[in-house]
C-alpha positions, 0 to 999 in steps of 0.5 A: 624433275616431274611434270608439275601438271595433273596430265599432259604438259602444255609447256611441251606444245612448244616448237623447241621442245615438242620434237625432242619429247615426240621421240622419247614418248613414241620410244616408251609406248614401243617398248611398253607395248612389247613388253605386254606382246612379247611372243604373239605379236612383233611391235617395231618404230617406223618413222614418217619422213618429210622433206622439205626443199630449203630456198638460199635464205632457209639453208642450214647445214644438215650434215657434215661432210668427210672432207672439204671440197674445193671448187678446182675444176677437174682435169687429166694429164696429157703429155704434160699438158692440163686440160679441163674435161667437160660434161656432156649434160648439165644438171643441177642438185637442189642445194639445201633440204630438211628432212623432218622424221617423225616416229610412229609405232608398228603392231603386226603379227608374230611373224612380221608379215601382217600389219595389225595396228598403228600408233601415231602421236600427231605433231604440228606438220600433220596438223597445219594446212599444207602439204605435210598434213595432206601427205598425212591425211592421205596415208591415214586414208589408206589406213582407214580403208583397209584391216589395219587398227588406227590409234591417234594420239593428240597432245597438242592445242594448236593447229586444226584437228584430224577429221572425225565426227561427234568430238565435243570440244577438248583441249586433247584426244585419242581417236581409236578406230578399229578396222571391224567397227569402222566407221565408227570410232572410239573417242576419249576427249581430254581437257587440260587439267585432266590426267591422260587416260588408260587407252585400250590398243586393239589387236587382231580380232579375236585378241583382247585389246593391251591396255597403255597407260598414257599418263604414267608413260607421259610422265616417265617421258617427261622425268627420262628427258631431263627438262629443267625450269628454263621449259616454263620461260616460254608463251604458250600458244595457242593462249590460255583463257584467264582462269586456265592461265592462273590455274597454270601459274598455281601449278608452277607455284608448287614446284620445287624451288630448287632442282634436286 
């Protein structure tokens, strides 16, 4: 079922679904990437990893053992006789934990060795106050310090926007920063009715920039996931002026009542 929006899908914004639909679209931009670089440059899926220590109430199962461990205390055999060993030093191990994966993109160069370009599609931890985002912050930081390419892709209302400078208000955006031109950037401000643009992704310096098509990769993501009518049972947050909400249900009106 397609996207019934112009450009980017709000209904994607949610908790539920955002991490799902992260995957599937930074998996498209990499291998459309490719298929335009094949032969000069090497573009490869890295990931940011978060974690996350879970306190007694926040525990979930994360992984499924091989085999069930019961709490008999170990012993040796001695002349018959069982006696318990005891450690020399108690420790502890934390007992739960998240680990939160996010993917991101890699352009280097043919040989793998020099890393040219990142492509990163923010999520929610990079953009709310904590130390996720602080941890983001600081490895883009280093990228802006440095010869490396930096393309930021925001497709998310919420949560409080990467540092950059002569932004006007917009519901999206893409921040290009290319290493040569820094600390200039490049800003495409997207609202929520207009379709994503083509994107430019700088190379090395003396290579013409590849263009992505977002939209067409968006939508592509979208229809490959497989979301049904049960994505638009959910408020969207953050809310919606008036006229943008009603704009929202027109769209939802001209949907294919039934699935194919």
């Amino acid at each position: 079922m397609p996207s019934p929006f112009p450009g980017m899908n709000p209904y994607l914004e949610q908790p539920s679904v955002w991490h799902d639909f992260h995957g599937v679209l930074v998996t498209l931009i990499r291998l459309h990437l490719a298929r335009q670089l094949v032969g000069r440059y090497q573009v490869r899926m890295d990931e940011n990893v978060y974690v996350h220590e879970l306190d007694a109430e926040s525990r979930r199962l994360i992984g499924r053992p091989d085999t069930l461990i019961t709490g008999t205390p170990l012993t040796a055999a001695t002349s018959g006789a069982s006696v318990t060993l005891s450690a020399p030093v108690q420790g502890t191990i934390p007992q739960g934990v998240d680990l939160l994966r996010e993917r991101f993109v890699e352009i280097r160069d043919g040989r793998g060795e020099r890393l040219v370009t990142v492509i990163e599609l923010l999520s929610p931890t990079n953009k709310r106050p904590g130390v996720d985002r602080l941890q983001y912050l600081a490895k883009r930081q280093q990228y802006l310090h440095s010869d490396v390419n930096l393309v930021e892709i925001d497709l998310l209302r919420g949560g409080e926007p990467m540092p950059v400078t002569g932004l006007p208000p917009c519901d999206y955006c893409v921040v290009i920063s290319i290493a040569s031109k820094r600390p200039a950037a490049d800003l495409w401000p997207i609202g929520l009715r207009e379709p994503l643009p083509d994107i430019p992704i700088p190379l090395s310096e003396n290579d013409p920039s590849v263009i992505m098509p977002l939209q067409t990769l968006l939508d592509e993501a979208f229809e490959g996931a497989g979301y049904d009518f049960t994505l638009y049972a959910a408020h969207l947050v953050p809310p919606l002026s008036e006229v943008d909400e009603e704009w929202i249900r027109d769209c939802l009106r001209n949907m294919p009542a039934t699935l194919p």
